[in-house]
C-alpha positions as CSV (number, residue, x, y, z in Angstrom):
1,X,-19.5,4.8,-0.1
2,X,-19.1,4.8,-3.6
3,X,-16.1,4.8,-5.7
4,X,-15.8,5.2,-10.0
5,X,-15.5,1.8,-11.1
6,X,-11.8,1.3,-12.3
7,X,-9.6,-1.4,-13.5
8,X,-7.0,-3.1,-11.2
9,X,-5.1,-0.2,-10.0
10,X,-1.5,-1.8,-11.2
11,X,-2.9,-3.3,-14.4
12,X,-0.2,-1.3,-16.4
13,X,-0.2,-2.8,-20.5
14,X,2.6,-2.5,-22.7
15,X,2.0,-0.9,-26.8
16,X,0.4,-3.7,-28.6
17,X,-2.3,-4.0,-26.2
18,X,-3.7,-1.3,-26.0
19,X,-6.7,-2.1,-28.7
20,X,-7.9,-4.5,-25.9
21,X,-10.3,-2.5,-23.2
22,X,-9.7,-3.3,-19.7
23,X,-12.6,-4.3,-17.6
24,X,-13.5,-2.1,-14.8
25,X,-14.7,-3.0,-11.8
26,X,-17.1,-2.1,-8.4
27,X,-15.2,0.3,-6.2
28,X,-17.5,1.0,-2.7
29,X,-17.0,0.3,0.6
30,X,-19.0,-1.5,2.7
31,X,-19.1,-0.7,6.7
32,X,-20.3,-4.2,9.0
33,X,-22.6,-2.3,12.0
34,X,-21.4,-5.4,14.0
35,X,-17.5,-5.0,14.8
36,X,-17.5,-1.6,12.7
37,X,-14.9,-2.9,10.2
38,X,-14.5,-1.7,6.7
39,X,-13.8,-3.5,3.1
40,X,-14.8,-3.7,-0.5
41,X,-16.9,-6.9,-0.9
42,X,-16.1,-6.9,-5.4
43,X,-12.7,-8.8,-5.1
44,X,-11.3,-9.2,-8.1
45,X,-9.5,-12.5,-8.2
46,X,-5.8,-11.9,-6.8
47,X,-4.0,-14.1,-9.8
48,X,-4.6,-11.5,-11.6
49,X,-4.2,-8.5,-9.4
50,X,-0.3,-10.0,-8.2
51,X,1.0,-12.3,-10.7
52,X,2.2,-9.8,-12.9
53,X,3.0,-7.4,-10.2
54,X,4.9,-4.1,-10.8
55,X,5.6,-2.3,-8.0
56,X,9.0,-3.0,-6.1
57,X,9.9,-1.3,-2.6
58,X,13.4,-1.1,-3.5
59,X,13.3,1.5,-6.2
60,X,12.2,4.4,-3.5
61,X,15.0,5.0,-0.9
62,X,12.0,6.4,1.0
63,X,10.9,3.2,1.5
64,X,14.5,1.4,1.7
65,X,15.1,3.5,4.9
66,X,11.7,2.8,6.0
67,X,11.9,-0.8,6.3
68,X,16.0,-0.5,7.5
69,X,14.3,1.3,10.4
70,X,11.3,-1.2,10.9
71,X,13.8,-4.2,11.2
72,X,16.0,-2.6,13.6
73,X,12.7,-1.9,15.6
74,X,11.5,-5.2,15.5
75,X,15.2,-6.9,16.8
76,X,15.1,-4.1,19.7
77,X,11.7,-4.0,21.0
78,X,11.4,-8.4,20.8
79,X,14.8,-9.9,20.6
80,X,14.6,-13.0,18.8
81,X,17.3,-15.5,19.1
82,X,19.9,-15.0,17.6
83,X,19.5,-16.8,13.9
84,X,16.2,-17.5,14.5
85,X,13.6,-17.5,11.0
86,X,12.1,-14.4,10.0
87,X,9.2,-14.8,7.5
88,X,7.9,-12.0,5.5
89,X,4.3,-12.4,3.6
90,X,4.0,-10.4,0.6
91,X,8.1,-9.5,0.7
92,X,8.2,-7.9,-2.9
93,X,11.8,-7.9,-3.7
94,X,12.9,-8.7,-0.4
95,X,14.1,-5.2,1.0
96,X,13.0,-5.9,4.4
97,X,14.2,-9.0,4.4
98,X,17.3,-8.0,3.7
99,X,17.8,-6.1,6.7
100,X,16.9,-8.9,9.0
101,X,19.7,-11.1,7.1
102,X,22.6,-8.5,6.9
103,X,21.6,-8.8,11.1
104,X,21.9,-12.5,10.9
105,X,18.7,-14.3,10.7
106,X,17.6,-16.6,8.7
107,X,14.7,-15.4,6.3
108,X,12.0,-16.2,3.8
109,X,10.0,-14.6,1.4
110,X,6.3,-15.0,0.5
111,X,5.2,-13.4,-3.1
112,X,3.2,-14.8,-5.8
113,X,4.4,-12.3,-8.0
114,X,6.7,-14.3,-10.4
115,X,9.4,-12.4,-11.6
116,X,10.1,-10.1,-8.6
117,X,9.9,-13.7,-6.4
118,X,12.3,-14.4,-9.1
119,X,14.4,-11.3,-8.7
120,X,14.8,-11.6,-4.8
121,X,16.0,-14.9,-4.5
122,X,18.8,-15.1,-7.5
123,X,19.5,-11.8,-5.1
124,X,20.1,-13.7,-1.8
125,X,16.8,-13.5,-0.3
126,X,15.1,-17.2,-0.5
127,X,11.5,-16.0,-1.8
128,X,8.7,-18.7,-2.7
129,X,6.4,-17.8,-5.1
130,X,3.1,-18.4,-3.9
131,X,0.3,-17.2,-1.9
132,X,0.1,-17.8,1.8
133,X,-2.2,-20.2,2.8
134,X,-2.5,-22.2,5.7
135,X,-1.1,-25.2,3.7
136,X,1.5,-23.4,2.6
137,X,2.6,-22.2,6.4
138,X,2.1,-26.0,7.2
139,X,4.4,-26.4,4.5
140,X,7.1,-24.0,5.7
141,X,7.4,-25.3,9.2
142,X,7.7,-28.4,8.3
143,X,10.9,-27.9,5.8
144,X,12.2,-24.7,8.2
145,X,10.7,-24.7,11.8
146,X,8.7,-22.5,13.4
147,X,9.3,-18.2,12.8
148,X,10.2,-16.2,15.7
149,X,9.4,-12.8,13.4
150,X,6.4,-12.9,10.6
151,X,5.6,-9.7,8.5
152,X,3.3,-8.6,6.5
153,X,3.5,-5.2,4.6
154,X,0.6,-3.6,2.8
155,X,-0.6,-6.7,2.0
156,X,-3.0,-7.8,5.1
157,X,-5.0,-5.4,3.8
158,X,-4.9,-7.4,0.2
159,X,-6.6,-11.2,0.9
160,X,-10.3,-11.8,1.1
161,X,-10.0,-14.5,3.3
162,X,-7.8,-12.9,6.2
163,X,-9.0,-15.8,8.8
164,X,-6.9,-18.0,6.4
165,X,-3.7,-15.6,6.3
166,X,-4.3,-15.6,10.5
167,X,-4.6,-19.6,11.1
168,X,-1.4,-20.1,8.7
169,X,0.9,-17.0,11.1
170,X,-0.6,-18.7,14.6
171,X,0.4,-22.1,13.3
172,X,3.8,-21.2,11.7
173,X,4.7,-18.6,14.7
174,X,7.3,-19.8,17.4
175,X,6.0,-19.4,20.7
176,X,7.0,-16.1,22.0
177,X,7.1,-14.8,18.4
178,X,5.6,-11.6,17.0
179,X,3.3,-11.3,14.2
180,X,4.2,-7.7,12.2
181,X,1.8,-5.9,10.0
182,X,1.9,-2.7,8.2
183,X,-1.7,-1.3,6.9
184,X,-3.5,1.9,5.4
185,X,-5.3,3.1,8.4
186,X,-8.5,4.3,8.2
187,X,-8.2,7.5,10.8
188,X,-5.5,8.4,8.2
189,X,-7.8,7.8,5.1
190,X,-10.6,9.8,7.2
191,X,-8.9,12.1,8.6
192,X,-6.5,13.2,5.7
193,X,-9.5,12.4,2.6
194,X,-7.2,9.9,1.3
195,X,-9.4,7.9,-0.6
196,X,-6.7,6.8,-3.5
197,X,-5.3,4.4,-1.0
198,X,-9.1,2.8,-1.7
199,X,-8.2,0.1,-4.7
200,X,-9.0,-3.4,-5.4
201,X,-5.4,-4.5,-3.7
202,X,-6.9,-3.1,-0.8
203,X,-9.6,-5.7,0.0
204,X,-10.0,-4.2,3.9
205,X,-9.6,-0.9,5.4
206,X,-8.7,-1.7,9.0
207,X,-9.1,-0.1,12.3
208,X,-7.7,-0.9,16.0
209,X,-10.9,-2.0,17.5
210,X,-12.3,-4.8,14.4
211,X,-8.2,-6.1,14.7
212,X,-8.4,-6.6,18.0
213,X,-11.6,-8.3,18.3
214,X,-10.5,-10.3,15.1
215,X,-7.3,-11.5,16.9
216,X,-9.0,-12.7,19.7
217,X,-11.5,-14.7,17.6
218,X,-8.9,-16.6,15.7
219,X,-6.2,-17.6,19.1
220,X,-4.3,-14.2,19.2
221,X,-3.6,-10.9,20.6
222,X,-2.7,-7.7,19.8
223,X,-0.3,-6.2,22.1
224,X,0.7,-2.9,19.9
225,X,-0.8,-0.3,17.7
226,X,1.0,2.6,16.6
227,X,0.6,5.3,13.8
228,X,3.3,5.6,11.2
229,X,4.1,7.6,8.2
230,X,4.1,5.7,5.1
231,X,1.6,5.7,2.5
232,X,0.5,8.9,3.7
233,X,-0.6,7.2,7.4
234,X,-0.3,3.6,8.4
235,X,-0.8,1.6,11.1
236,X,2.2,-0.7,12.6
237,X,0.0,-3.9,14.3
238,X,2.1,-6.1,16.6
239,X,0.3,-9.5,17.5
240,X,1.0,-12.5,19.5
241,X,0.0,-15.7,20.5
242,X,-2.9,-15.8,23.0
243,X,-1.5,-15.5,26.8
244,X,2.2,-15.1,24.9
245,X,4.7,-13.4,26.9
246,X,4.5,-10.2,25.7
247,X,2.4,-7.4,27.4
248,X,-0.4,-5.1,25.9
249,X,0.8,-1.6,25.3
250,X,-1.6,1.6,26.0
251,X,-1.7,2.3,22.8
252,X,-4.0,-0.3,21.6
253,X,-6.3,1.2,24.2
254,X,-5.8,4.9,23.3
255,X,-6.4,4.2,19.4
256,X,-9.6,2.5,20.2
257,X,-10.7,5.5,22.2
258,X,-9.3,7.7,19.2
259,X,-11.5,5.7,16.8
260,X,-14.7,6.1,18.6
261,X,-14.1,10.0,19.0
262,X,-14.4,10.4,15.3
263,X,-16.8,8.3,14.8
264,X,-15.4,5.9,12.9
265,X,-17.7,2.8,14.9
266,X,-20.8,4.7,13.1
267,X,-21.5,3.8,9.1
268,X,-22.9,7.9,8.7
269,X,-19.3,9.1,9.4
270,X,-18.3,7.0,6.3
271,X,-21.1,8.1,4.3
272,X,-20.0,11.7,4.9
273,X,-16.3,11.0,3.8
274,X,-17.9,11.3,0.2
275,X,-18.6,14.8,0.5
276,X,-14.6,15.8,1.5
277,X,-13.4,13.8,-1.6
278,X,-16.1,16.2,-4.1
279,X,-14.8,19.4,-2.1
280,X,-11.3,18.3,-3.2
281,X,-12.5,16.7,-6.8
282,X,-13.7,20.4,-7.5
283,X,-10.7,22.2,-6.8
284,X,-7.9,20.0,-8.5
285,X,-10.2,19.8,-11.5
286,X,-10.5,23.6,-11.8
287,X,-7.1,24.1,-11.3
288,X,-6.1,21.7,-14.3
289,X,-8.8,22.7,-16.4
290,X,-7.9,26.5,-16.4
291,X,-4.2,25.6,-17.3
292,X,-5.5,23.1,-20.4
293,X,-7.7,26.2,-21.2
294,X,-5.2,28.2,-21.2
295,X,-3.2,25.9,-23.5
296,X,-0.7,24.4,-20.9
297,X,1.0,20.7,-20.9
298,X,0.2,18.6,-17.5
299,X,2.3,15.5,-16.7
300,X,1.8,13.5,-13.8
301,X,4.7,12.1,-11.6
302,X,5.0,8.8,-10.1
303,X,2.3,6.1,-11.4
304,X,1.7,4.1,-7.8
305,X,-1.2,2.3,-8.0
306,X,-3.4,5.0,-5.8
307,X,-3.2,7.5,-9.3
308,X,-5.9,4.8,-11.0
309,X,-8.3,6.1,-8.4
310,X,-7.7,9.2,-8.2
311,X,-7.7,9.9,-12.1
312,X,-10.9,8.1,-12.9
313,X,-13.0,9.0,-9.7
314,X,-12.0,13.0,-10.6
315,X,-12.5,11.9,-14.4
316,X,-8.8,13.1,-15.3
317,X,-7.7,11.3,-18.1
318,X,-5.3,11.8,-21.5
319,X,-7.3,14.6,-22.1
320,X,-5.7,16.7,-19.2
321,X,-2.0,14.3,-18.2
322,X,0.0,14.1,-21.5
323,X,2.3,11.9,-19.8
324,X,3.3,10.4,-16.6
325,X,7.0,9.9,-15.3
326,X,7.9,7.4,-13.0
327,X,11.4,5.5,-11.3
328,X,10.6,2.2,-11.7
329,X,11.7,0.7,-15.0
330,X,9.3,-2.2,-14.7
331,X,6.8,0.8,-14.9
332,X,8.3,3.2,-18.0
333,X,7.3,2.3,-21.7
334,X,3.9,1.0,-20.3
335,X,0.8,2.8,-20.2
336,X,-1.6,3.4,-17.1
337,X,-4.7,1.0,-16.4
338,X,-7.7,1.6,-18.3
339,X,-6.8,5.2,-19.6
340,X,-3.9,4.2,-21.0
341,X,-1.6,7.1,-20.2
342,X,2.4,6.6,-21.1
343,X,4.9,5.6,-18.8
344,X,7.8,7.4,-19.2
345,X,11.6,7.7,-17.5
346,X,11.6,10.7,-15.0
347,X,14.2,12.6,-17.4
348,X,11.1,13.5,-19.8
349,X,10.2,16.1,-17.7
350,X,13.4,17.7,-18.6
351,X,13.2,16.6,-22.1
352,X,9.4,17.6,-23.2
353,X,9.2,20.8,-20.4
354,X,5.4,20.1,-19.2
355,X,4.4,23.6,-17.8
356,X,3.0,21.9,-14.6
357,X,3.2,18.4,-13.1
358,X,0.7,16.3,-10.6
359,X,2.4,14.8,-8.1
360,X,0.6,11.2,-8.3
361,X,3.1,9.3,-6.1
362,X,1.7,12.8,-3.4
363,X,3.0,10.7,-0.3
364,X,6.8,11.6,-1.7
365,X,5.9,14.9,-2.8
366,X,8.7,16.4,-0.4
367,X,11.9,14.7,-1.8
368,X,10.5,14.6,-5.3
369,X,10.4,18.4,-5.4
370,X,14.0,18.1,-3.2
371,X,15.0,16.0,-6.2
372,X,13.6,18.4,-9.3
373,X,14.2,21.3,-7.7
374,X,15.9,22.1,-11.0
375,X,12.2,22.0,-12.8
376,X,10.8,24.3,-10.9
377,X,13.9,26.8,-11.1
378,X,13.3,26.3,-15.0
379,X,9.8,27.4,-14.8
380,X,7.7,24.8,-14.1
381,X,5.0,23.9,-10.9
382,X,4.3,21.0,-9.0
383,X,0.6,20.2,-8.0
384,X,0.1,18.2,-5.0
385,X,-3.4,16.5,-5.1
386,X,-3.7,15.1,-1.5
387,X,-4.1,15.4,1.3
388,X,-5.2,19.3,0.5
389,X,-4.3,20.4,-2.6
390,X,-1.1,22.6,-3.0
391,X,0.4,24.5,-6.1
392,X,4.4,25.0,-5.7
């Protein structure tokens, strides 16, 4: 299936660059007819995709709460000893981890991005900036031990070389531990056309039935699959060692079966998702077209990194957003990848009065429009893109 080309979906430039065109790159997915898993084969190279990284969990209490829960999960359902090392790969600015050391455990970080490794750890949470490799796990348990608890949050979806990410967690993990993994799903992306979560970060688009057979390939086992919320549908992966102590749970069973009811094993189901993403392409696009024609301001809200996709594979650019507001400061004064849309602090929707505004950041839509309820009492309308688009 193919995407429009974009540039790296969080390649955000400040003023003085924006002379300087960003390269774009191949967007389409490629389907393997052997173990029916799904992934982009252009991978840009990752120094430049997470160096310079600007997204931060901690700046949506969404996502704070979130991951509050998802420790608390994680000490119920597995127990690990009490102080025991919890390693998280890809931990951003630590939020997680922080959960896991206000319950007492020891805890380490994993991000190559510089200044939000930087961030975390002159916070409290010990974060090493670098990319997890199996020499860097060797590394690690040599300074710290083995981990009882390893994460890995919307980022086992980000590395080309996942057998590398794999052979570094089975080597670092304690025996009895639990390897934790948060990724896009692809029932959700199917099921819910949510083809913006399809971006150069997002190297693979995994499944329950290629994870299992790629567990078992590479020493482990997965013991749990279950469907979550975030990101508009995720899938919570728990894997062990092979014969750890831990049983299987039905539901890595029943989302297998699930899988192969929609088709998903088949690369024509895939090549039909294509046609759901024009139906909705045609009816945003007339939507915002009538209201420029009819001489309205449009602003987007939010500027995660799924908006790059969205905007340049439904071809809406400055010419229809005037502006985008967004929460994150290390987001506002920049301007968006590529089409270089500004950045601005959420209060200039109050201040400039756009007559409607895309919800970009759509898997939040709820407590945004909870939050700005005062914009739409002064006149103005939300649009929610995905998964159907809604006008409030």
């Amino acid at each position: 299936m193919e995407l429009q080309p974009t540039p790296p979906a969080n390649a955000f430039v400040p003023g003085d660059r924006l002379g300087i065109e960003q390269p774009v790159f191949p967007l389409d997915l490629f389907f393997c007819t052997s173990c029916g898993h799904v992934q982009l084969l252009d991978v840009v190279d990752p120094k430049l995709l997470f160096e310079n990284y600007v997204y931060v969990s901690g700046t949506s209490p969404v996502f704070v709460r979130h991951f509050e829960d998802y420790a608390t999960d994680i000490l119920d359902r597995f127990q690990p000893p009490a102080g025991a090392l919890v390693v998280d790969i890809g931990s951003n600015d630590g939020t997680l981890l922080s959960f896991f050391k206000k319950a007492g455990y020891q805890v380490l970080g994993i991000d190559p991005a510089q200044a939000i490794a930087g961030d975390a750890t002159t916070r409290g949470i010990e974060t090493w900036c670098d990319f997890f490799t199996p020499k860097l796990s060797a590394s690690l348990k040599q300074q710290r031990g083995p981990a009882h608890v390893i994460t890995a949050n919307n980022v086992f979806a980000h590395a080309d070389d996942l057998n590398g990410i794999v052979t570094g967690v089975r080597e670092l993990l304690a025996s009895g531990g639990v390897f934790v993994f948060e990724v896009s799903y692809l029932v959700d992306v199917f099921e819910k056309t949510l083809f913006d979560t399809i971006y150069h970060e997002h190297v693979a688009y995994h499944s329950v039935k290629p994870l299992q057979q790629f567990f078992a390939a590479n020493g482990m086992e997965l013991i749990s699959a279950e469907r979550i919320d975030s990101h508009g549908g995720s899938l919570r992966g728990v894997a062990q060692l092979a014969d750890g102590p831990q049983a299987m749970q039905p539901s890595v069973a029943r989302l297998i079966s699930m899988e192969k009811s929609l088709g998903l094993d088949q690369a024509a189901t895939l090549q039909a998702f294509g046609q759901k993403i024009d139906l909705v392409k045609a009816e945003l696009t007339e939507i915002l077209r009538r209201l420029k024609a009819e001489g309205k301001s449009i602003a987007g809200f939010g500027a995660p990194a799924k908006a790059t996709t969205l905007m340049y594979h439904f071809g809406i650019g400055p010419d229809v957003i005037d502006f985008i507001v967004d929460d994150s400061p290390l987001k506002q004064n920049l301007y968006t990848p590529g089409m270089h849309i500004p950045v601005l602090p959420t209060q200039a929707i109050y201040d400039r009065k756009p007559d409607a505004v895309v919800i970009l950041a759509w898997n939040f839509a709820k407590p945004i429009m909870e939050n700005h309820a005062r914009y739409l009492a002064g006149g103005g309308q939300f649009i929610v893109p995905l998964p159907d688009v809604r006008v409030y």
